[in-house]
N, C-alpha and C positions, 0 to 999 in steps of 0.2 A: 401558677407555681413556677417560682425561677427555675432554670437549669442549666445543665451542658452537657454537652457530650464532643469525646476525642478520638479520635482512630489513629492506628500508626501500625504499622507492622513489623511482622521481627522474620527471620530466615529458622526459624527455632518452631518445631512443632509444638502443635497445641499443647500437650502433654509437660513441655519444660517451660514452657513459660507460664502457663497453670499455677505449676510445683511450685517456682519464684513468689509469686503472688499472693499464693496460699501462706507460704510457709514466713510467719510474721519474723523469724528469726534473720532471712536474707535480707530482708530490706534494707539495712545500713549497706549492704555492700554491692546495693544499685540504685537506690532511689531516688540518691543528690546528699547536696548539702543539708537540707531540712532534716534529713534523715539519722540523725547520729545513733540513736539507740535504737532497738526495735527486739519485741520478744512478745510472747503468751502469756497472759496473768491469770487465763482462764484457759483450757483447752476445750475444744467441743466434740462433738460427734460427727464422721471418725476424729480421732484424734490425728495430729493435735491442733489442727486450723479449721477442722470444718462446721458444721451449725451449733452456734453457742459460743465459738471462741472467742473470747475478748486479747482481741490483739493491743500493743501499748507502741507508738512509734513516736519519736519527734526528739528533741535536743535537751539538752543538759537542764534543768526547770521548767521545762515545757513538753508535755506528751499530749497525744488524743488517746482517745480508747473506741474502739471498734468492735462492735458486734459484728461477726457473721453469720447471716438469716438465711442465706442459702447456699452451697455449694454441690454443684456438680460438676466433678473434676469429667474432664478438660474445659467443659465448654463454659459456663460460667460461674461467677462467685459476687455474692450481693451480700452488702452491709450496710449499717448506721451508726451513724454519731452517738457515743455515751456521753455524760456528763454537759458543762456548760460550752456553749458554742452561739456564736451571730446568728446562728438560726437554728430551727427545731425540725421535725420531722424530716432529718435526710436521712434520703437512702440513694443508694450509686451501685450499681450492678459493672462488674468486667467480664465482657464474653470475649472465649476464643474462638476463631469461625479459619479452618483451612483454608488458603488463599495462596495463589501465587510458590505454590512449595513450600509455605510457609504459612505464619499465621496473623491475621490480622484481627488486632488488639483493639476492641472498643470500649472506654468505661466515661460510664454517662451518669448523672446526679440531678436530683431534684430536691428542692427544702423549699421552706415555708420562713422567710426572715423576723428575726426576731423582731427588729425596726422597722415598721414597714418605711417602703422608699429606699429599701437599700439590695434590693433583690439583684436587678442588674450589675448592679459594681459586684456585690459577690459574687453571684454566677461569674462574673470577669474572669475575678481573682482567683477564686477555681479553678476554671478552665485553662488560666495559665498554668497552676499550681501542679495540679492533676497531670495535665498535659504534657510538663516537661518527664512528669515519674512515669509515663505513662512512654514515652520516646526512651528516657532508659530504660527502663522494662525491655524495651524490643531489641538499643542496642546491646546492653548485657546478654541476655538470651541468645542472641544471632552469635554474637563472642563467644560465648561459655557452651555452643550447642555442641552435641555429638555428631559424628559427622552423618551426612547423609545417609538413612537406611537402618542408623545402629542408638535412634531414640527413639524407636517403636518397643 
């Protein structure tokens, strides 16, 4: 089964860069350019990002939609591809793990290509993709954190 996996870290405790990640709403105002819209079309349990939320992200005619299968805030949060996509059965987990004062950010993805023969190029694509949102994740967070001691 293709995959990837990124690590990166942020100066921002588990706890706020969690909240970011969770909260489908922040994402246009860290994720990149890919990112223009981003919002809840479903909320789940808890509300409103956790198991069952269908999150919507991506740009002006083009969104994905997102399951969330598991969350448990701080440490991790695991989802899947809704609707049509190059491949089927992904699911990609983000854990937070304290590190360094800080937190280091891993999110890793596995699918099954629609094509066969085209696993590697997507996993590529991906892991650049993922990769870069996954670096702003950390530097947003590190930015926007509270200062030492007062995001507990």
């Amino acid at each position: 089964m293709p995959s990837y996996d990124v690590r990166t870290w942020s100066s921002a405790q588990p706890e706020e860069v969690f909240a970011l990640l969770a909260d489908a709403n922040t994402w246009k105002t860290w994720a990149g350019p890919m990112i223009m819209k981003s919002w809840f079309s479903k909320e789940g349990d808890p509300a409103p990002g956790g198991v069952g939320a269908v999150r919507r992200l991506g740009a002006r005619g083009f969104a994905t939609r997102e399951e969330i299968t598991e969350y448990d805030p701080p440490h991790y949060l695991a989802y899947t591809i809704l609707g049509k996509a190059p491949m089927r059965d992904y699911r990609a987990i983000v854990s937070f793990d304290r590190h360094d004062g800080g937190t280091r950010i891993t999110w890793a993805g596995a699918f099954e290509p629609v094509i066969p023969g085209t696993g590697r190029l997507l996993a590529w694509v991906l892991k650049r993709i993922v990769g870069g949102m996954a670096v702003r994740l950390g530097r947003y967070s590190s930015k926007h954190s509270a200062p030492s001691g007062q995001g507990q």
